[in-house]
C-alpha positions as CSV (number, residue, x, y, z in Angstrom):
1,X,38.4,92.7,58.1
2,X,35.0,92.4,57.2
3,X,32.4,95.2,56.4
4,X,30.1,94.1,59.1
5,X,32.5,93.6,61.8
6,X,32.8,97.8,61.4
7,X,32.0,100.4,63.4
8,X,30.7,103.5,61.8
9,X,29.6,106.8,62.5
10,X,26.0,106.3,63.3
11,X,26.6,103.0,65.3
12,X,29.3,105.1,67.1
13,X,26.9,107.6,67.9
14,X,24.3,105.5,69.4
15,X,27.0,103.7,71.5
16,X,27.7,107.4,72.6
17,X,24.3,108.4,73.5
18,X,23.0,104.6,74.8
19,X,25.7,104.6,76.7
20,X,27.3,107.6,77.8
21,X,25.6,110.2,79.9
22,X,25.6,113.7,79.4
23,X,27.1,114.5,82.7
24,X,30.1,111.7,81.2
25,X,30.0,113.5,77.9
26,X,30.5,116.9,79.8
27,X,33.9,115.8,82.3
28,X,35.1,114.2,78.6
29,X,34.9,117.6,76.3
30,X,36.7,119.6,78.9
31,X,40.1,118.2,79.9
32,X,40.4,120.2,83.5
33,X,36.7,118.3,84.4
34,X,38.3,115.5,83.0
35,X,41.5,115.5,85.3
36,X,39.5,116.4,88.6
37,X,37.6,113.4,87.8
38,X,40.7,111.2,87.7
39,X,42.5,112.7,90.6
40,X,39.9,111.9,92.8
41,X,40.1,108.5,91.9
42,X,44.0,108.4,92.1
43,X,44.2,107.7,88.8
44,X,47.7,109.7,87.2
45,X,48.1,112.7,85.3
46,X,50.6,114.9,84.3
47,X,50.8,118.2,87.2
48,X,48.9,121.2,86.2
49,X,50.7,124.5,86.8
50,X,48.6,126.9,86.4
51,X,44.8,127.2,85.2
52,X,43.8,130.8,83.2
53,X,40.1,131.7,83.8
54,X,40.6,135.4,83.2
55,X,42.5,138.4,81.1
56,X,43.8,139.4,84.6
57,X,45.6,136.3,85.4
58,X,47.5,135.6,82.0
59,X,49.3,139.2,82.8
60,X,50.0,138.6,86.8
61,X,51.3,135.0,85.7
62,X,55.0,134.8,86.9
63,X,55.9,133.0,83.2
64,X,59.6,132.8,83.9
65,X,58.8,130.6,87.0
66,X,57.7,127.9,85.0
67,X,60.0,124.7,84.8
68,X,62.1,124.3,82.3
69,X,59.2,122.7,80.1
70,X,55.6,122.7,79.9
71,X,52.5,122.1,78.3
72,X,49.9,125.3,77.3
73,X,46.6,123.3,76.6
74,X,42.8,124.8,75.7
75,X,40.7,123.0,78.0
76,X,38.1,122.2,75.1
77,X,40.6,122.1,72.5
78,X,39.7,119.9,69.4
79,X,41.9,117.6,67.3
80,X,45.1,118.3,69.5
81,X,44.6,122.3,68.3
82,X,45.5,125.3,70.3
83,X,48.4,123.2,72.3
84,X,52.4,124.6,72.6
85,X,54.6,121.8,73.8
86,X,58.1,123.7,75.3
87,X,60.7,121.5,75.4
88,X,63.3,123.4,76.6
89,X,64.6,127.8,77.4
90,X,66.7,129.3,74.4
91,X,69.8,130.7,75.7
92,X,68.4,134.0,75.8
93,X,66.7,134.4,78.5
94,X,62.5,135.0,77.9
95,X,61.6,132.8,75.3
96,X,61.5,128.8,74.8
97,X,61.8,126.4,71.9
98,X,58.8,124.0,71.5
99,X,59.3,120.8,70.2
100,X,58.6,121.8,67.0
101,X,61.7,124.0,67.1
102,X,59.4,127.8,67.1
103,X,60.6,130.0,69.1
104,X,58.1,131.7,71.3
105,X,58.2,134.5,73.6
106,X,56.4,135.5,77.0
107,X,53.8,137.5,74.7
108,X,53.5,134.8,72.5
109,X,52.4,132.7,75.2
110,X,50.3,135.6,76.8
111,X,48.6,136.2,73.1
112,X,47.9,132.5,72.5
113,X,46.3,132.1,75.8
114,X,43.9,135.1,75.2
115,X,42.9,133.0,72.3
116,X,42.0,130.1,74.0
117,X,40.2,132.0,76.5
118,X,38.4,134.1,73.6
119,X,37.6,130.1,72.3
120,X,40.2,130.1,69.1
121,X,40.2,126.4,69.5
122,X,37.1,125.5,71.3
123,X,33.9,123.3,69.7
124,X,31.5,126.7,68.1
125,X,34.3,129.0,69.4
126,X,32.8,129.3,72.6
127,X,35.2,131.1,75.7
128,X,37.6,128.3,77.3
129,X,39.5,128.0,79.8
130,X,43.7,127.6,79.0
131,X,45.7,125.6,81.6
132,X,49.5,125.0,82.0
133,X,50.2,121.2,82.7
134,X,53.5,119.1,83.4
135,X,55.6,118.0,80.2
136,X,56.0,114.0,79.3
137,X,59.1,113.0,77.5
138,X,59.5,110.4,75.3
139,X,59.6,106.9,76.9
140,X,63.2,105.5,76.2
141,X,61.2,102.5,74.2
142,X,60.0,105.1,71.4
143,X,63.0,107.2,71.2
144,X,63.8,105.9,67.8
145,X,60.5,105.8,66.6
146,X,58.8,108.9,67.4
147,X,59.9,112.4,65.7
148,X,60.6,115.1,68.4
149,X,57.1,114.8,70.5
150,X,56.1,112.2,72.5
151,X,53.8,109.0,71.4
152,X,50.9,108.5,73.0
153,X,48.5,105.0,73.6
154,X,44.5,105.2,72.8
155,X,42.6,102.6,74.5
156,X,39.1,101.7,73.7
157,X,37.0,100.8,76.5
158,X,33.4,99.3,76.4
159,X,31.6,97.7,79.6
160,X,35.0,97.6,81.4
161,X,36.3,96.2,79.3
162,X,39.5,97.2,77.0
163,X,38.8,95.9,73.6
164,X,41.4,97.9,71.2
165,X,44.4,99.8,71.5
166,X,46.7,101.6,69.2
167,X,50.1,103.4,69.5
168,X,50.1,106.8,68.1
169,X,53.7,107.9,66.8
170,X,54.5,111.7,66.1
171,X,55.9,112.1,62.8
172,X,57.7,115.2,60.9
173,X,54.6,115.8,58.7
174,X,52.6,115.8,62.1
175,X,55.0,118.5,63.6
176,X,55.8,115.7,66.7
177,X,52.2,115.6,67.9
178,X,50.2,112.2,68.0
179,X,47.6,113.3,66.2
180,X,46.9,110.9,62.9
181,X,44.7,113.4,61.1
182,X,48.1,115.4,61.0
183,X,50.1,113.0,60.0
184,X,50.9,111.0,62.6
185,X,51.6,107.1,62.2
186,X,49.0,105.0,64.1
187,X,50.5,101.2,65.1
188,X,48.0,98.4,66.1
189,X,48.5,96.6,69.8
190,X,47.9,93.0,70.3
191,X,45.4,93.5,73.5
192,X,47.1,89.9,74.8
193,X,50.6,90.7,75.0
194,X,50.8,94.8,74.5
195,X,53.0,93.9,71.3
196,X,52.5,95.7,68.3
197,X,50.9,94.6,64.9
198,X,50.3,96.7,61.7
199,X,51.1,100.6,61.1
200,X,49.5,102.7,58.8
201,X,49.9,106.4,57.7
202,X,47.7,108.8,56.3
203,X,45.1,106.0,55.6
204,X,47.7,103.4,54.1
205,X,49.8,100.6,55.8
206,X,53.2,100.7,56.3
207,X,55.7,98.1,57.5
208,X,58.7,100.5,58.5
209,X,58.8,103.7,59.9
210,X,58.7,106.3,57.1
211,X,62.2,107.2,55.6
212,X,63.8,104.5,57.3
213,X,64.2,100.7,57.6
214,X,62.8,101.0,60.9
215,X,60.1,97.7,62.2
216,X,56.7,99.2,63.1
217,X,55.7,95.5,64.3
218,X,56.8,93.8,67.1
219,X,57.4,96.6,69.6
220,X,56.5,95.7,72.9
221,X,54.7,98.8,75.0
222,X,56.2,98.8,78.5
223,X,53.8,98.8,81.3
224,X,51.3,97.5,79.5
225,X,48.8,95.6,81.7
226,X,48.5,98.7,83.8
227,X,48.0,100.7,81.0
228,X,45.0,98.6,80.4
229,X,43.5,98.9,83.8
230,X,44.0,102.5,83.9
231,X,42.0,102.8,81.0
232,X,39.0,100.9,82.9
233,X,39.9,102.5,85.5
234,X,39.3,106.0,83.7
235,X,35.7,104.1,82.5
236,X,34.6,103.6,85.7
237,X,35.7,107.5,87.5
238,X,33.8,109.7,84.6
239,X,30.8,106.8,84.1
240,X,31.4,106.6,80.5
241,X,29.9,103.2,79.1
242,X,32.1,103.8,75.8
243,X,35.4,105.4,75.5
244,X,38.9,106.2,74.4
245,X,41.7,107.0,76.8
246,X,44.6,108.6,76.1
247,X,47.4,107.4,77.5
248,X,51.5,108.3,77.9
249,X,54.3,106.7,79.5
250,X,56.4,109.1,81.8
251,X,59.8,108.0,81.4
252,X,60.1,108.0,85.2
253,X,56.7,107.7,86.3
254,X,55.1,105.3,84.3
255,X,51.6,105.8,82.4
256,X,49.6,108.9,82.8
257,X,46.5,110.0,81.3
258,X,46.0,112.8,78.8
259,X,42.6,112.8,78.6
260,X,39.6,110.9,77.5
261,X,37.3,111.0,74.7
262,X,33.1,110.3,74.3
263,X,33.5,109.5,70.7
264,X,36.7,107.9,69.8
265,X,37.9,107.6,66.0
266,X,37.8,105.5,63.9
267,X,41.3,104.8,62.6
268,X,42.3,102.7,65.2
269,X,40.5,99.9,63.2
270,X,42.1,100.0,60.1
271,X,45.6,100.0,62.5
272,X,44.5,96.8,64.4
273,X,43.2,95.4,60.9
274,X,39.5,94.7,62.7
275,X,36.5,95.9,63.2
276,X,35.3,97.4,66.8
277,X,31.6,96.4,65.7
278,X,32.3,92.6,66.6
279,X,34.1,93.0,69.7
280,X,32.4,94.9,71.4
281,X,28.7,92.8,70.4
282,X,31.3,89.8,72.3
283,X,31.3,92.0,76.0
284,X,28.2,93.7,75.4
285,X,26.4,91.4,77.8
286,X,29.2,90.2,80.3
287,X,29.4,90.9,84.3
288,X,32.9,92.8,84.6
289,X,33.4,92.7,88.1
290,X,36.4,95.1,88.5
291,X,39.2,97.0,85.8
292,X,41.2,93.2,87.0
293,X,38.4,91.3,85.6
294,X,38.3,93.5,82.5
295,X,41.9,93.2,81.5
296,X,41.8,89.5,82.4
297,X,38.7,89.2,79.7
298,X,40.4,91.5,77.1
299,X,43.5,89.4,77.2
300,X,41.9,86.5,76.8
301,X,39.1,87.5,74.1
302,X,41.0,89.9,72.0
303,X,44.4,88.2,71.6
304,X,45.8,88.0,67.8
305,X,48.5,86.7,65.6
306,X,51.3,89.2,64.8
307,X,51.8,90.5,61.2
308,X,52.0,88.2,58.2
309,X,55.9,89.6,58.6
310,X,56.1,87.9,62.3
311,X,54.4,84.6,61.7
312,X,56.7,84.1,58.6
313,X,60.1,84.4,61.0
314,X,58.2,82.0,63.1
315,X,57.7,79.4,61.0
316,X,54.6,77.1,61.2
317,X,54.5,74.8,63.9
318,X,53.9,71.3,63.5
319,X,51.9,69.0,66.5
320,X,49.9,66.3,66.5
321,X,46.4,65.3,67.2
322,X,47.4,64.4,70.7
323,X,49.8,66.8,72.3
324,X,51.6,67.4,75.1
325,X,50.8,70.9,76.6
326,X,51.8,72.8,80.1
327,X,49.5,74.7,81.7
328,X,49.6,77.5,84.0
329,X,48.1,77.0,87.2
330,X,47.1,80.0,89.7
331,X,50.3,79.9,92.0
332,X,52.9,82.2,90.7
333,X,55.2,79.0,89.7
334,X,52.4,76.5,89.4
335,X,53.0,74.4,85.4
336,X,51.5,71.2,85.0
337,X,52.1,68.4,82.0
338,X,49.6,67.0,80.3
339,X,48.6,65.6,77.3
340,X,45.5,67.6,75.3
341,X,43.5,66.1,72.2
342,X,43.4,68.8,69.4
343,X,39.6,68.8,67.7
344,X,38.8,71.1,64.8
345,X,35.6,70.0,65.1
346,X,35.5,72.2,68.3
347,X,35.7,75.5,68.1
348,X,36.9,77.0,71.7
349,X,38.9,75.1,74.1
350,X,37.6,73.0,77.0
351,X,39.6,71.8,80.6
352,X,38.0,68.8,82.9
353,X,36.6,70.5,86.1
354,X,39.2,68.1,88.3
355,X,42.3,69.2,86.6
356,X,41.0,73.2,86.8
357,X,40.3,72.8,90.7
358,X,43.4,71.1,91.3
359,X,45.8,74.2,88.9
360,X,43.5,76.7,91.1
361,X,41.6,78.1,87.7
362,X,37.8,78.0,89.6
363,X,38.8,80.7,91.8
364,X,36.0,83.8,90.9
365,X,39.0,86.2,90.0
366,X,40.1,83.3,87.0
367,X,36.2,82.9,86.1
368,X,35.6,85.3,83.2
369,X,32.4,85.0,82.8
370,X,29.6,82.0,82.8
371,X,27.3,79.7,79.8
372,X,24.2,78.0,80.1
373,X,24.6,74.8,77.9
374,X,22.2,72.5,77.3
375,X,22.7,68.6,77.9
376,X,21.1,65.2,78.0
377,X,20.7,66.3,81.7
378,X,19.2,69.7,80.9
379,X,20.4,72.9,81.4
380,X,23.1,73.7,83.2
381,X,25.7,76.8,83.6
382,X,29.2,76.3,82.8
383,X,31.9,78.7,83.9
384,X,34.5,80.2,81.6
385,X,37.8,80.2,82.6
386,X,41.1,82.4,81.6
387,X,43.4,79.4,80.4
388,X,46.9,80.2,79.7
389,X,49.3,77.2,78.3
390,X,51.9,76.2,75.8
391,X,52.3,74.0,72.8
392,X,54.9,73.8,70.2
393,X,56.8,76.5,72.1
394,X,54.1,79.0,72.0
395,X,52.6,80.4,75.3
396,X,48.9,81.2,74.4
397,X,46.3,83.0,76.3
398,X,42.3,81.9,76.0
399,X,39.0,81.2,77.4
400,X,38.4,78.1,78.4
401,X,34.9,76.4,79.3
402,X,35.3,73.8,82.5
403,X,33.0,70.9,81.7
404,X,33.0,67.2,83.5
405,X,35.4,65.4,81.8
406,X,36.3,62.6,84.2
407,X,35.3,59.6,82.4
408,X,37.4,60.8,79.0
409,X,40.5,60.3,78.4
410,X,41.8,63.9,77.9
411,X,41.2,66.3,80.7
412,X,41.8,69.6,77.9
413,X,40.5,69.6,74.0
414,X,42.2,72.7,72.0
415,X,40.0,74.0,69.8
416,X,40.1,75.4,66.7
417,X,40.2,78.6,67.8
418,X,43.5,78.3,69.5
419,X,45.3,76.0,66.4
420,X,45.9,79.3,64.0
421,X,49.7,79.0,62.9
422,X,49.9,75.3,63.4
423,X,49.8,72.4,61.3
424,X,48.1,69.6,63.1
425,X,49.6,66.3,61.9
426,X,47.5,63.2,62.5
427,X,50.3,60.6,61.6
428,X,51.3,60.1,64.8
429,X,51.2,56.5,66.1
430,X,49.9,54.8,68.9
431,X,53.4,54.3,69.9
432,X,54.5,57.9,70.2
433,X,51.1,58.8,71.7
434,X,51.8,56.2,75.0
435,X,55.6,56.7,74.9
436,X,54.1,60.7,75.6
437,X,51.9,59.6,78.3
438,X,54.7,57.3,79.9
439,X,57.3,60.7,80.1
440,X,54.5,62.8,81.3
441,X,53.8,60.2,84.0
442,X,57.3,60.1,85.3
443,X,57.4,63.4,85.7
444,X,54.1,63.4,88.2
């Protein structure tokens, strides 16, 4: 990762402030503005209970009516501060065990909320509002990973467009909250296939889960494209030009959102092992239609090569200079053969216009964005495509620029771009090469 391709915190808070309006900046520090905003836009959240504005209503609150568990939240609450998770009643009746295992009473909770209202946890300890909201269990997929409280997703969003992710796993030291700053473990996400990368923990990086032999990499996050478009989606409802969502998945009901943030952290960097600096200068100046047209871009822009770890199990793969690829077209079943010319001298992959109209890849929902390029017959725009194919039994995900390629005799060059983890071998005969052609042919 390289020192420029960093985000810091001046260059976070002119993102913040170009970017972000104060009325956006106001529905992100309170989490009830927050979730009004995303309920008008049918966008999911966990059920709030019950709000506390006043002394009056923390003492005429019915607490033994609430379900069996809940969350007690400070609407302006800082660094995950000032929250009690109850996970479940203790057999005597009146009190309930949180998931850190404290027992807590009715006056407990009726003590802790005057705090919050008195602003205990609030930015200059100004009065806040406290709120009761629905509890989110672990997702069955974390089970093993997380300690007692339940993992949560932050997405980074920038001009609709989702450009980092990262899991956050509660850890003992963290007292089961997601929070990294208390010691939870923060895992990278591939933006491409919602798989994850590297881990680190209090600032290092870590391969296992701590105390145990226990894969941090490889995990694949359930749900994973809409948790992507939720995040846009969240973007677009509070008119926040930069952002971090926070995301869960409801074992039952599938993602939900915590809340959002004006200023995300920085940590999520060192757990992707990349800088936010240089992806977001490469969507600062696209046309994102829609949160579809966002994910589509992400995938296609921000997908990368599992750990060291993953890459050694798979082994390098060897093709040759002319290879035979399959390419998805924009029908659900739709694969066609054909044989591709791999150029290092190129750097980003192209397709022939005829074979991208035929697969159905010029339709505006596949078009990610568009290029003026310069030519012997001036200057002309050419469209970039989302191009998914495989070679050497890899499926890989990219943009693609369509150019006029009738009179070659390749319709798709792979760039060098899309030839990490292979070994390109250029011993290949003439023979092999039109015995290639001749199966792909037959199968026309």
């Amino acid at each position: 990762m390289k020192i420029s391709s960093i985000l810091g915190l001046n260059a976070r808070a002119q993102l913040s402030y170009t970017y972000n309006t104060s009325t956006g900046r106001a529905i992100a520090n309170s989490k009830l503005k927050t979730k009004k905003k995303l309920a008008r836009a049918d966008i999911p959240i966990p059920k709030i209970y019950k709000r506390f504005t006043n002394h009056n209503a923390i003492f005429s609150f019915d607490w033994q009516g609430l379900p069996e568990a809940f969350a007690l939240k400070p609407s302006r609450g800082l660094g995950g501060e000032g929250i009690i998770v109850v996970k479940r009643r203790t057999k005597d009746s009146g009190a309930w065990l949180t998931t850190s295992r404290r027992r807590v009473t009715e006056d407990d909770m009726k003590l802790h909320t005057l705090d919050i209202l008195e602003g205990a946890y609030s930015l200059h300890n100004t009065p806040d509002t406290a709120f009761i909201e629905e509890y989110v269990g672990r997702h069955k997929a974390f089970r093993k990973l997380a300690f007692r409280g339940t993992p949560d997703i932050r997405v980074i969003v920038f001009n609709r467009v989702p450009i980092m992710a990262m899991l956050r796993l509660p850890t003992k030291d963290s007292g089961g909250r997601a929070n990294l700053h208390q010691g939870a473990i923060g895992v990278g996400i591939d933006i491409a296939s919602g798989i994850t990368t590297h881990a680190i923990w209090y600032g290092d990086t870590i391969k296992y889960k701590p105390n145990s032999k226990r894969k941090l990499h490889g995990i694949k996050i359930p749900n994973w494209s809409k948790v992507l478009e939720i995040a846009v989606r969240c973007q677009e409802a509070t008119k926040l030009g930069y952002l971090g969502v926070d995301i869960v998945l409801h074992p039952e009901k599938g993602p939900m959102v915590l809340e959002v943030n004006a200023q995300p952290g920085f940590q999520i960097q060192l757990a992707n092992m990349s800088g936010l600096r240089k992806r977001i200068d490469r969507v600062e100046d696209l046309e994102v239609r829609d949160a579809e047209h966002g994910v589509k871009i992400a995938k296609s822009l921000f997908t990368t090569y599992f750990s060291d770890k993953v890459r050694a199990e798979e082994g390098v793969k060897t093709v040759s200079v002319h290879q035979e690829i399959v390419i998805k077209g924009s029908e659900k079943k739709a694969r066609k053969r054909v044989m591709a010319k791999l150029d290092t001298g190129a750097w980003r992959t192209s397709i022939s216009e005829s074979l991208a109209r035929e697969l159905g890849l010029l339709e505006e929902g596949n078009i990610l964005w568009t290029k003026k390029v310069k030519s012997s017959l001036g200057i002309h725009e050419r469209p970039i495509i989302s191009l998914t194919y495989w070679m050497g039994g890899r499926k890989i995900i990219t943009p693609a620029s369509v150019a006029k390629r009738a009179a070659l005799k390749y319709p798709v060059i792979i760039g060098r771009k899309n030839l990490r983890g292979f070994l390109v071998d250029p011993l290949i005969t003439k023979e092999i090469m039109e015995k290639r052609k001749l199966k792909i042919q037959k199968s026309k």
